[in-house]
C-alpha positions as CSV (number, residue, x, y, z in Angstrom):
1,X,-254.0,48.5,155.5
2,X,-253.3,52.2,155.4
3,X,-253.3,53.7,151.8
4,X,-251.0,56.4,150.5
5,X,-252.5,58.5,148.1
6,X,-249.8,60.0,145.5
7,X,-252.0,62.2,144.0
8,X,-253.1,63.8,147.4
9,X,-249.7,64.4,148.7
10,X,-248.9,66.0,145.4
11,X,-251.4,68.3,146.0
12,X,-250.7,68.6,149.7
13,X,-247.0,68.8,149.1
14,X,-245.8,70.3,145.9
15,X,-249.5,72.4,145.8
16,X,-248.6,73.0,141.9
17,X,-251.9,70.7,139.9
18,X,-249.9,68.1,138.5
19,X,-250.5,64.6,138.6
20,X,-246.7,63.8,137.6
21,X,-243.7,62.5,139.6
22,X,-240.7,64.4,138.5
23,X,-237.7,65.7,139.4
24,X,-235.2,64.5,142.7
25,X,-236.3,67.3,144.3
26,X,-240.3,66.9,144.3
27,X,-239.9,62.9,145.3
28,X,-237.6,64.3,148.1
29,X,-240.8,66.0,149.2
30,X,-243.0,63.3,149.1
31,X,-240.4,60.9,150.7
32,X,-240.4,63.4,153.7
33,X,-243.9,63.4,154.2
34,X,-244.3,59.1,153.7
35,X,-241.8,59.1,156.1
36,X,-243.5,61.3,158.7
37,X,-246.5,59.5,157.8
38,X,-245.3,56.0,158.2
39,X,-243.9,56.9,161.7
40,X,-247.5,56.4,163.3
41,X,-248.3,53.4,161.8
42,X,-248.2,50.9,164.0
43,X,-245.8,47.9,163.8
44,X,-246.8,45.5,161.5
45,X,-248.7,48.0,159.1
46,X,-248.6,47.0,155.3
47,X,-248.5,50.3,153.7
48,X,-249.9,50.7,150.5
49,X,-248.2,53.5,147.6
50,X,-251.1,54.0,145.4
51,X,-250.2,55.0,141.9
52,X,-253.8,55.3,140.7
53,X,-254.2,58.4,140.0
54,X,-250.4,59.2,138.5
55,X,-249.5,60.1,135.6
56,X,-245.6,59.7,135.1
57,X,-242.8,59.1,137.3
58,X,-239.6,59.8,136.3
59,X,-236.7,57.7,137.2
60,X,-234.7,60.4,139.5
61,X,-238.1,60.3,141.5
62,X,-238.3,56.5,141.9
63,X,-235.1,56.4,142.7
64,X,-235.6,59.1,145.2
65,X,-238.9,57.9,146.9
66,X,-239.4,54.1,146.2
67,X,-235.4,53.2,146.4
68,X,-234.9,55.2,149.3
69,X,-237.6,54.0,151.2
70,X,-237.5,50.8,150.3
71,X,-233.3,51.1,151.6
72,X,-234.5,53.0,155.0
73,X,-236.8,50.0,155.5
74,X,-234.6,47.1,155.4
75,X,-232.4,48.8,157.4
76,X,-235.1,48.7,160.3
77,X,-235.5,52.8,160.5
78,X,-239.3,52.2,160.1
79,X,-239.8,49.6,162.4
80,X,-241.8,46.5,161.5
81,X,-243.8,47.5,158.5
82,X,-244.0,46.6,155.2
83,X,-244.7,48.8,152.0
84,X,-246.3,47.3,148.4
85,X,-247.4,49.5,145.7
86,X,-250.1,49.3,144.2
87,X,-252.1,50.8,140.9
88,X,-249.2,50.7,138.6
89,X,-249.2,51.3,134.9
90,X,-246.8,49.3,132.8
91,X,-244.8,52.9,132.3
92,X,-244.4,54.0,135.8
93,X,-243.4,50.4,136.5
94,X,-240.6,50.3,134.3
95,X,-238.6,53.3,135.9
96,X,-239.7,51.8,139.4
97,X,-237.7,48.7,138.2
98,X,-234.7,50.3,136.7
99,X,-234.2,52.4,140.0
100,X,-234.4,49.2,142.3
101,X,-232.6,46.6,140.1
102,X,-230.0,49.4,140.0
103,X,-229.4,48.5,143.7
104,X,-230.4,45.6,144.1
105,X,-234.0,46.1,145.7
106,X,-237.2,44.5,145.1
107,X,-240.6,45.3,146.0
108,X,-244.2,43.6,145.9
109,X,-246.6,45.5,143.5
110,X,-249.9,45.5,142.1
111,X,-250.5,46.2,138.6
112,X,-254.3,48.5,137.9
113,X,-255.3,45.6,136.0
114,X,-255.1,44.0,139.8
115,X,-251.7,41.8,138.8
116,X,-249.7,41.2,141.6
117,X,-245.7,40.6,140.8
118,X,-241.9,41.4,142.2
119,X,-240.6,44.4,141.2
120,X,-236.8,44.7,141.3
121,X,-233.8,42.3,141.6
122,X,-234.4,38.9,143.5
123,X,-232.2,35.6,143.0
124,X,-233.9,32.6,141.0
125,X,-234.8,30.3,144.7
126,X,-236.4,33.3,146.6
127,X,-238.2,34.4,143.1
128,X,-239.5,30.7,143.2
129,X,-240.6,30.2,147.0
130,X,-242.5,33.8,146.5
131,X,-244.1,32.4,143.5
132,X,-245.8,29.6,145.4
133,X,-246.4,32.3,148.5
134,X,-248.7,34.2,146.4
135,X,-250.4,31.2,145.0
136,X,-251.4,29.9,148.3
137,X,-251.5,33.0,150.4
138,X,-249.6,32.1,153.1
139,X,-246.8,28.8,153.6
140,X,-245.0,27.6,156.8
141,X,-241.4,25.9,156.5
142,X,-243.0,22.6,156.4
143,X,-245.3,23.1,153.7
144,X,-242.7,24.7,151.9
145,X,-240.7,22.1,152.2
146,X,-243.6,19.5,151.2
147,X,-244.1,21.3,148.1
148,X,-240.7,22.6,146.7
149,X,-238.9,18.5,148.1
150,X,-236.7,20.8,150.3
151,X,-234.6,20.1,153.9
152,X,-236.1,22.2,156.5
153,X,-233.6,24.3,157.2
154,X,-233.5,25.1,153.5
155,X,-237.1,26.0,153.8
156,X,-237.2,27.8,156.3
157,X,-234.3,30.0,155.2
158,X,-235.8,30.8,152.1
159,X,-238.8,32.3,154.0
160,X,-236.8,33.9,156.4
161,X,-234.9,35.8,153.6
162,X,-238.1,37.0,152.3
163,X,-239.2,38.2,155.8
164,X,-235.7,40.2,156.2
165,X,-236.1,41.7,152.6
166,X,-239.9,42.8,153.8
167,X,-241.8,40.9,150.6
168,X,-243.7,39.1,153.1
169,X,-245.1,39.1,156.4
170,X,-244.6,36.7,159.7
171,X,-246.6,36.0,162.1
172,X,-246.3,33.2,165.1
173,X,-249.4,30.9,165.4
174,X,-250.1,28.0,168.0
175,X,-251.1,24.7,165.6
176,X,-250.3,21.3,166.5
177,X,-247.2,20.6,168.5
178,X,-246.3,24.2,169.3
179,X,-245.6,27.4,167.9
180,X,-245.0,28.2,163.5
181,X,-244.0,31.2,161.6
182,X,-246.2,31.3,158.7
183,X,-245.8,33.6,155.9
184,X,-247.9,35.2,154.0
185,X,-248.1,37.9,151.3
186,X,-248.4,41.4,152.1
């Protein structure tokens, strides 16, 4: 899973010592360069925004990096990849929030203390079926369906919708009978 450093492309980027993202114009510039970046991933890739190492970020930069990419990639302009982020701080992820619930975006995350959670705006049903996701890891329609009492179609809309929204990942296997999608977390 390939790892994006913040603090690196600050220094690679902006050149200018600070471990802060602020201002439109420096998360353009970081943007930029994930986005040249992510072009040679391959399909597939989960890729991983480490905020480690950050101090601040501002809300005009999470809008400008996280919201934007997180837009570009459900549109499909990065292919088949996936992006989590990953050693928040409860400060940096409250601006992250108000910049994706703003337009209706959600995101997976992982909090320094290792905490995984959803990050933005998702209805009550999907919020629930990728509750039970990250408990078990990874869930077909059926066992869905099993555990949640659900019609299979229902099921296996629910997951779908989490696919198309890029909070988890899909995968066809060969098991008993023929060919599943099972999901699983990024």
């Amino acid at each position: 899973m390939p790892t994006y450093d913040f603090c690196k492309l600050l220094k690679e980027e902006l050149k200018n010592g600070s471990s802060d993202l602020v201002t439109r114009h420096s998360g353009q510039v970081i943007r930029e360069r994930i986005e040249r970046d992510m072009e040679r991933e391959q399909d597939r890739a989960v890729v991983s925004l480490d905020f480690s190492k950050i101090g601040i970020i501002d809300y005009s930069c999470a809008d400008e990096i996280i919201v934007k990419l997180v837009s570009r990639l459900l549109s499909g302009e990065y292919g088949d990849k996936y992006i989590r982020l990953t050693g928040l701080n409860d400060n940096q992820k409250e601006n992250i929030e108000v910049a994706l619930e703003r337009k209706d975006l959600a995101v997976m995350a992982e909090m320094r203390d290792g905490k995984k959670l959803l990050m933005g705006k998702l209805n009550k049903y999907l919020r629930e079926t990728l509750k039970l996701i990250v408990e078990k890891d990874r869930i077909t329609a059926k066992d869905l369906a099993q555990y949640m009492k659900l019609e299979a179609n229902t099921s296996g809309t629910r997951l779908l919708n989490l696919h198309k929204k890029r909070l988890v990942r899909r995968s066809e296997e060969i098991q008993k009978g023929g060919s599943v999608w099972v999901y699983e977390m990024l």
